[in-house]
C-alpha positions as CSV (number, residue, x, y, z in Angstrom):
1,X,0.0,0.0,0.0
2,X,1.1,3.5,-0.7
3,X,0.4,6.7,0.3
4,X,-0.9,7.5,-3.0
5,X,-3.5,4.5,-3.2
6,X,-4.9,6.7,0.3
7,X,-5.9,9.6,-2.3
8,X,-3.5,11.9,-1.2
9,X,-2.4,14.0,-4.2
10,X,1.2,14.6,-5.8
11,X,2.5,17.4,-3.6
12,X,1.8,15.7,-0.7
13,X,3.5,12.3,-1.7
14,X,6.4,14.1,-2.7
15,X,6.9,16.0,0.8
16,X,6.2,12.4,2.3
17,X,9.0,10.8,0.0
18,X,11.6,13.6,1.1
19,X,10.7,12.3,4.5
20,X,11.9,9.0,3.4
21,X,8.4,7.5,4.5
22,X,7.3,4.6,1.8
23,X,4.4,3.4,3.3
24,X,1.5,4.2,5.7
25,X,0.8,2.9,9.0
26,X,-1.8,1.4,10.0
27,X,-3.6,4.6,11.9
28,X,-2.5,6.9,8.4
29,X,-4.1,4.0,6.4
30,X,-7.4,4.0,8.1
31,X,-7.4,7.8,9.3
32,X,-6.5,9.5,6.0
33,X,-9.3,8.3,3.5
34,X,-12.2,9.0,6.1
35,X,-10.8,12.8,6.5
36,X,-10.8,13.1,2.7
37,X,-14.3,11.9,2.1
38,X,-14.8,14.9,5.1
39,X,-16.4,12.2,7.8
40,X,-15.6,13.2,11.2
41,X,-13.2,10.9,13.0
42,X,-12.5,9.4,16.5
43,X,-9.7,7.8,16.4
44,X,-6.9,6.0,19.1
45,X,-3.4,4.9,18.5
46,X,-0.4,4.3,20.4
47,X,2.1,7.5,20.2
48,X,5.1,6.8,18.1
49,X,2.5,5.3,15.3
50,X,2.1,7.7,12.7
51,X,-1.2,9.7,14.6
52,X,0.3,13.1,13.6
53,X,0.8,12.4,10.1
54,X,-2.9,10.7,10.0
55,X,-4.5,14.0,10.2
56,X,-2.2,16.4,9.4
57,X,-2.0,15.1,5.8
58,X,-5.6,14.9,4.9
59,X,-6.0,17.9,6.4
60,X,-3.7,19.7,4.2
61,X,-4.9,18.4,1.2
62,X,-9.0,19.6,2.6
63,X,-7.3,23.3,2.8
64,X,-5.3,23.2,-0.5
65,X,-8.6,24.3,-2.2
66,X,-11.2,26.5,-1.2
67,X,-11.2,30.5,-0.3
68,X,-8.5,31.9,0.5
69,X,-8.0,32.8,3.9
70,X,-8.8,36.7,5.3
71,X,-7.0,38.6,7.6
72,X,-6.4,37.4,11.2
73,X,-9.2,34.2,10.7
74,X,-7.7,30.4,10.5
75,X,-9.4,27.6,7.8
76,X,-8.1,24.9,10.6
77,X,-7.5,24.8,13.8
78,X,-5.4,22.1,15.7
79,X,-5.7,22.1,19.7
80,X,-3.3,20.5,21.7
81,X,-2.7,20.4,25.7
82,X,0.9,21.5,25.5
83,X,3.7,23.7,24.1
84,X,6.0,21.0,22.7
85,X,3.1,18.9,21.4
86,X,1.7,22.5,19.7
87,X,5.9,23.1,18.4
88,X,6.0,19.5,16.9
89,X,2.8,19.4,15.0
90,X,3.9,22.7,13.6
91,X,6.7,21.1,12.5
92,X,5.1,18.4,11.2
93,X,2.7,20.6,8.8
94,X,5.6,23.1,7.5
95,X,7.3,19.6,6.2
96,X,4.3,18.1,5.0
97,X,2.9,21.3,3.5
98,X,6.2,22.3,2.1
99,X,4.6,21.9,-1.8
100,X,1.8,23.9,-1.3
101,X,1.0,27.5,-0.9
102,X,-0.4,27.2,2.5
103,X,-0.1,29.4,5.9
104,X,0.8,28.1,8.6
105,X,1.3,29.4,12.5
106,X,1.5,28.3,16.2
107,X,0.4,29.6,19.1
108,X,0.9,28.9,23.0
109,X,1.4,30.4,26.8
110,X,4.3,30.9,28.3
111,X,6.0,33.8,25.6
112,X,5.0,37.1,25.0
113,X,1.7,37.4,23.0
114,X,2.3,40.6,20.4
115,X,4.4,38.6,18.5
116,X,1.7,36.3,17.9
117,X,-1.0,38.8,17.5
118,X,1.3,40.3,14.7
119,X,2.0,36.8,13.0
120,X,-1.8,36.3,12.6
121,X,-2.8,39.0,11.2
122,X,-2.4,37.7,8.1
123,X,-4.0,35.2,8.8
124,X,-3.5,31.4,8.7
125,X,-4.2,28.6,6.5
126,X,-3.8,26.2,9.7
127,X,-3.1,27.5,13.1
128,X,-2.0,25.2,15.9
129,X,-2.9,26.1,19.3
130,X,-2.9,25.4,23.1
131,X,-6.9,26.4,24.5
132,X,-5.8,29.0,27.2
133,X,-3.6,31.0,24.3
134,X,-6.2,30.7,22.2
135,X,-9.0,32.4,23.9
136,X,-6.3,35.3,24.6
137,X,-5.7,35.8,21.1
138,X,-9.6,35.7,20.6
139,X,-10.4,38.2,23.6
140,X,-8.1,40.5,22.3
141,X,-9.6,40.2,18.1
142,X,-6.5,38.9,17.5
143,X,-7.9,35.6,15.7
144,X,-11.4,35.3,13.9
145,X,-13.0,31.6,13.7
146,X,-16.1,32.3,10.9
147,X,-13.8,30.7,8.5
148,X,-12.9,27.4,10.3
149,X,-13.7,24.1,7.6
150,X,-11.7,21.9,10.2
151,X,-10.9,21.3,14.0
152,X,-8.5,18.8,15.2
153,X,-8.2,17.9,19.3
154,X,-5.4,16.0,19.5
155,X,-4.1,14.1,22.8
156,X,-7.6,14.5,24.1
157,X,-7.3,12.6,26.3
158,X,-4.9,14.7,28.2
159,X,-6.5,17.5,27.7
160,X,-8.9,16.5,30.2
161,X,-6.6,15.5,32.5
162,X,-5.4,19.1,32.8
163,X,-8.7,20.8,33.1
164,X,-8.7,22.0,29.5
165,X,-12.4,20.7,29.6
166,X,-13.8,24.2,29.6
167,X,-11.7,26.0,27.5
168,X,-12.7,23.7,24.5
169,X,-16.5,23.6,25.4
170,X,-15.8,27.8,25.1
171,X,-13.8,27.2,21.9
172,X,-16.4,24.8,19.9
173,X,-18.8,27.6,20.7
174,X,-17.3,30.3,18.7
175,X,-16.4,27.8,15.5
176,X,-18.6,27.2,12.9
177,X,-21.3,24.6,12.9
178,X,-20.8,23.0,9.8
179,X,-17.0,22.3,10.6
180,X,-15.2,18.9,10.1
181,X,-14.0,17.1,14.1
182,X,-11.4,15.2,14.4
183,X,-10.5,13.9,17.8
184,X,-7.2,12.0,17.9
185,X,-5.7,10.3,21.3
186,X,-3.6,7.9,22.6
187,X,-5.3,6.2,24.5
188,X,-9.6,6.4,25.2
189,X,-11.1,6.5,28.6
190,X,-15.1,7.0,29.2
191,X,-14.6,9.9,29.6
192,X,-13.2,10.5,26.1
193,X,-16.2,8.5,24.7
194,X,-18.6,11.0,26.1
195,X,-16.7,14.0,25.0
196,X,-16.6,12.3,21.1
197,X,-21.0,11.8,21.7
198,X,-21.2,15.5,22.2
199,X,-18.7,17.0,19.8
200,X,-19.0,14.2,16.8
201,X,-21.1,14.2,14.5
202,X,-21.8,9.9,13.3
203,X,-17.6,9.5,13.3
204,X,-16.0,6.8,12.1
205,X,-14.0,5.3,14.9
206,X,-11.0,3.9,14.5
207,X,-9.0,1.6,17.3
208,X,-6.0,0.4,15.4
209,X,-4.4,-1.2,18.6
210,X,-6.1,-2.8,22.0
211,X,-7.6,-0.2,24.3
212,X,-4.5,0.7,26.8
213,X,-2.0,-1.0,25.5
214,X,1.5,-0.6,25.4
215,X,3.8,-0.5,22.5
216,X,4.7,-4.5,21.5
217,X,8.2,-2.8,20.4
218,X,9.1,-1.9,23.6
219,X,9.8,-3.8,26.4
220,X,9.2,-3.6,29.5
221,X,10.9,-4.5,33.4
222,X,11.3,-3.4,36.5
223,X,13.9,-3.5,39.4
224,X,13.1,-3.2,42.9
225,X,15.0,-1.1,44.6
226,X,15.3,1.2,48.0
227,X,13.6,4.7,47.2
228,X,16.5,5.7,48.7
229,X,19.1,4.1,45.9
230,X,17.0,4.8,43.1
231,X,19.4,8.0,41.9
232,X,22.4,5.5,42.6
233,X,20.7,2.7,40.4
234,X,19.8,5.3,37.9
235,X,23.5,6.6,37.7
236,X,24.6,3.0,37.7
237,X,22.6,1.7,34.6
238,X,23.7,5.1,32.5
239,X,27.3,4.3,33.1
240,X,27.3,0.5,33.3
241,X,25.0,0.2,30.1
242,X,27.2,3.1,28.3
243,X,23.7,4.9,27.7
244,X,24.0,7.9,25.7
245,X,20.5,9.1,25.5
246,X,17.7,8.5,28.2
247,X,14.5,10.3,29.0
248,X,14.0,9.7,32.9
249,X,10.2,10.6,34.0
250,X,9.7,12.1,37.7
251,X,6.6,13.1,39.2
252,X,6.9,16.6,40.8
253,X,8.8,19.8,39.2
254,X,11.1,20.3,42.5
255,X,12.3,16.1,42.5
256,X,13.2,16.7,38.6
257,X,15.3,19.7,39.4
258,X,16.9,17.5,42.4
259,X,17.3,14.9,40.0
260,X,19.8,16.8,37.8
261,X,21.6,18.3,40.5
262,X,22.1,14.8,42.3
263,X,23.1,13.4,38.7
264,X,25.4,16.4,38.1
265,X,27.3,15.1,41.3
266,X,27.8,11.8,40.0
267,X,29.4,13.5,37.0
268,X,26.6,12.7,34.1
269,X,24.9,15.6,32.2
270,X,21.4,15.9,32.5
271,X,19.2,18.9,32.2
272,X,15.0,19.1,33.5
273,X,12.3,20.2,31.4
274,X,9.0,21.2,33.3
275,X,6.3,23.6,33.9
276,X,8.6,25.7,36.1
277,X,10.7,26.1,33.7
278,X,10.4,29.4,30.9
279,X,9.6,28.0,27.3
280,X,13.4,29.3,26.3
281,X,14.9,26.7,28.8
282,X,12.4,24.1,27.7
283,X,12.9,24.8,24.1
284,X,17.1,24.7,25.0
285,X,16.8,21.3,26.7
286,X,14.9,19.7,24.3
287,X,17.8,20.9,21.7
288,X,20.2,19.9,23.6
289,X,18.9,16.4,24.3
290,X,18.3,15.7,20.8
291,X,21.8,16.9,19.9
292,X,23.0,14.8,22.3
293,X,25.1,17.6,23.9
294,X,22.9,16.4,27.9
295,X,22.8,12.7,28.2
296,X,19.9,12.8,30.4
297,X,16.2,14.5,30.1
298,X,14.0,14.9,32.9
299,X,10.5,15.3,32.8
300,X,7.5,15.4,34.2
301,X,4.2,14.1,32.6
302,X,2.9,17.3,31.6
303,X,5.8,18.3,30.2
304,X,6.6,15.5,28.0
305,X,3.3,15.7,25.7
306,X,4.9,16.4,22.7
307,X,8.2,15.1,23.1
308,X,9.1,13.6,19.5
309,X,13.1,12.0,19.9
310,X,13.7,9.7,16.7
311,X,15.5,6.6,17.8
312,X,15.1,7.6,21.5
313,X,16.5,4.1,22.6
314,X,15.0,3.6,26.7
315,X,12.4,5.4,28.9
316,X,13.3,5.1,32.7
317,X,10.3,5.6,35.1
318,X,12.2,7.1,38.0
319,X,8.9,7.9,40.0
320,X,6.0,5.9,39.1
321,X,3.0,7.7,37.6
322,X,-0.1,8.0,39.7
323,X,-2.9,7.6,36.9
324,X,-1.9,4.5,35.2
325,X,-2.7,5.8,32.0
326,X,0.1,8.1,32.0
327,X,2.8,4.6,32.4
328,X,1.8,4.0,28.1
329,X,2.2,7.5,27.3
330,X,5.7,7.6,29.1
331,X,6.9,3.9,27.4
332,X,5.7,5.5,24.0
333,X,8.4,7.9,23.7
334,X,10.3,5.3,23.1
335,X,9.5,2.0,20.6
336,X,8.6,5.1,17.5
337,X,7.8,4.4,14.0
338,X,8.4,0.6,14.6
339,X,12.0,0.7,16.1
340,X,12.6,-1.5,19.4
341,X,13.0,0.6,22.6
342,X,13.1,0.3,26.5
343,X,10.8,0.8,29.4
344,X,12.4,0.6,32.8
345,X,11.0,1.1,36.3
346,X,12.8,1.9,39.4
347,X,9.8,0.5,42.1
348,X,9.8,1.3,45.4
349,X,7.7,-0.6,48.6
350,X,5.5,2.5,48.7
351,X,5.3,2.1,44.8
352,X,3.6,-1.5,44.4
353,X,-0.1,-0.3,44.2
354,X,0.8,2.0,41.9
355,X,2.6,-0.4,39.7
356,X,-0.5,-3.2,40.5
357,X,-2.5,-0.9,38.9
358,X,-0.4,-0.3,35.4
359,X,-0.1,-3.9,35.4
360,X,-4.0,-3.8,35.5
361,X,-4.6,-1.4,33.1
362,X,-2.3,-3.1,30.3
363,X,-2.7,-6.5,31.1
364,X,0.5,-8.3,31.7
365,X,3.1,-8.6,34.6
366,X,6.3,-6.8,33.8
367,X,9.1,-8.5,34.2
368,X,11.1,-7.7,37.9
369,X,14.8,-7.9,37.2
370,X,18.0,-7.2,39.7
371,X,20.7,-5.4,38.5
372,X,23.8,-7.4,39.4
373,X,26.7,-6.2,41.3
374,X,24.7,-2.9,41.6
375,X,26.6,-0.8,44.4
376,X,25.5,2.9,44.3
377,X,28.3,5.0,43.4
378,X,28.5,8.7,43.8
379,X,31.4,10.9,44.5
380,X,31.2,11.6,48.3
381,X,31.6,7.9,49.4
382,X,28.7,6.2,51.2
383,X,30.7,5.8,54.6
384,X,32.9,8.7,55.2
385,X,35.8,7.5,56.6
386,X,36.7,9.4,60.7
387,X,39.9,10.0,62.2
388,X,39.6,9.0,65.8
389,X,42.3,10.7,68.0
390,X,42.7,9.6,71.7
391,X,41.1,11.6,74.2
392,X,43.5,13.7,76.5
393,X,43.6,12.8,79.6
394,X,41.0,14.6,82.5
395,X,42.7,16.7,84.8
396,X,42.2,15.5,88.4
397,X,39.4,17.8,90.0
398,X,40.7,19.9,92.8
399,X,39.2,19.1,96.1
400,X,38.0,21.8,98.0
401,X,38.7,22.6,101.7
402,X,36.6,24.5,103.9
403,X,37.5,28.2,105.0
């Protein structure tokens, strides 16, 4: 099967062969001919399968014809929960769009908003957004919607999980009625379901992979260890293993930044990417990781939405998640586009219901594993060695006499 025999036209199949993509996968193959026909879809696949590509590509095609677009409206709109997932698609639709004389922009929190107010005034053939940006941009006439043919919510799924329900409820209501949907995620929960009833109108649904399940191209263990060892273990793998790239997921901002200071003392480079942190730094560390100039990324869940690292080879939960969900999005950074990757644990006592439930949710036991002849190394060494001296010798008390 080719890309072609999906419907997608010439300049499309040439931007997809300077990719060096020859044929679809399974979510692309299903996805990209029910977008065409202009059928809303609702549609889960495991990250690292092609999802981006699944919509971005028919989409593109969709806009090629048609009016063009007026100043400071959008023909589609892509919403997505973070900045680096918001950056990547971007990225994704300049390469894929690179053959057609379309607009393109992104827009998201965290930088100063003039800029983007200028950059739209143009308008934009596709605009990708985060919600909360969005409705700025909007409050301020910045960006018109009358003109919208197509909306896409990708990683729905998560933006629930971070409270983005409202914001898109006050989003649909400005677009037009007679719009395409699209609702793309990684993984569905009830919840998801419901939100696809009220915002869909008779999708096709596509499920190209069991519901909550875990890349087959990635395995999976886990080693028990001491909480308190696990930033010993951690270094130890890294060196012992000669790992040049690892993503390492924490679950609070302060224990990622304590993480790279504690991994700075046992001499390996690592660098934390999280809400905290200003989207220049994020936007450095993620270059910097890719480039392989940092040997270690930490992250936190919310953070790592996004994160797109081409032959990233291992994952390492330092901190399991609490919502076991979040355990296949972490793995899925790794396993992409078919290549084999690794998912390690580090589980703690206090961690077992935790990891009782991801077992639970996708399942299958993962496998417990030992590291052997693990002794945690640092620099300061784990017993500090004391000089005793002999104590001198008491002088006798005097003994009093009466007066």
């Amino acid at each position: 099967m080719s890309f072609a025999s999906l419907g997608l036209f010439a300049p499309l199949c040439r931007a997809i062969d300077d990719e060096g993509y020859s044929a679809p996968f399974p979510i692309q193959a299903e996805a990209i001919p029910a977008i065409l026909s202009g059928r809303d879809v609702m549609a889960a696949a495991q990250t690292g399968t092609g999802k981006t590509a699944s919509y971005t590509l028919p989409l593109l095609q969709r806009l090629a014809t048609g009016p063009g677009v007026r100043a400071n409206h959008i023909r589609g709109l892509v919403l997505t929960p973070t900045r680096e997932l918001a950056v990547q698609v971007a990225v994704d639709i300049a390469k894929y769009g690179r053959h057609l004389s379309l607009t393109s922009g992104v827009v998201y929190g965290g930088v100063k908003i003039n800029p983007q107010m200028m950059k739209l005034r143009r308008g934009a053939d596709v605009l990708v957004a985060t919600p909360g940006r969005l409705l700025d941009l909007f409050s301020k006439n910045a960006v018109k919607f009358s003109q919208v043919e197509a909306l896409v919510i990708d990683e729905a799924d998560r933006m629930l999980d971070m409270g983005f329900a409202k914001d898109i409820q006050k989003i649909i209501a400005l677009l037009p009625k007679g719009r395409q949907t699209l609702l793309f995620s990684a993984t569905f929960s009830d919840e998801i379901r419901l939100l696809g009833d009220a915002l869909l109108s008779t999708p096709v649904q596509i499920e190209v992979s069991p519901r909550n399940a875990p890349a087959e191209s990635v395995k999976q263990w886990a080693y028990e260890v001491d909480k308190g060892k696990k930033r010993a273990l951690l270094s130890h793998l890294v060196r012992h293993n000669d790992w040049k790239q690892v993503l390492v997921f924490v679950r609070t901002k302060k224990g990622a930044d304590r993480l790279v200071r504690e991994l700075g003392g046992d001499g390996l480079s690592a660098v934390a990417i999280h809400g905290d942190k200003s989207q220049g730094q994020r936007s450095r560390a993620l270059v910097d990781f890719k480039a392989k100039k940092v040997r270690i990324l930490i992250a936190t869940d919310l953070a790592a939405r996004g994160l797109d690292i081409r032959e990233l080879p291992q994952v390492v939960n330092f901190d399991l998640p609490k919502v076991p969900e979040n355990y296949i999005h972490r793995i899925g950074r790794t396993g992409r586009a078919g290549l084999q990757g690794m998912g390690i644990s580090l589980v703690s006592a206090d961690e077992v219901t935790l990891l009782a439930a991801i077992e639970g949710l996708i399942r299958q036991t993962l496998e417990r594993d030992v590291e052997p002849g693990f002794v945690p190394t640092c620099k300061v060494p784990l017993t500090r060695q004391v000089t005793v001296r002999p104590k001198k010798p008491k002088k006798p008390k005097k003994n009093k006499t009466a007066a």
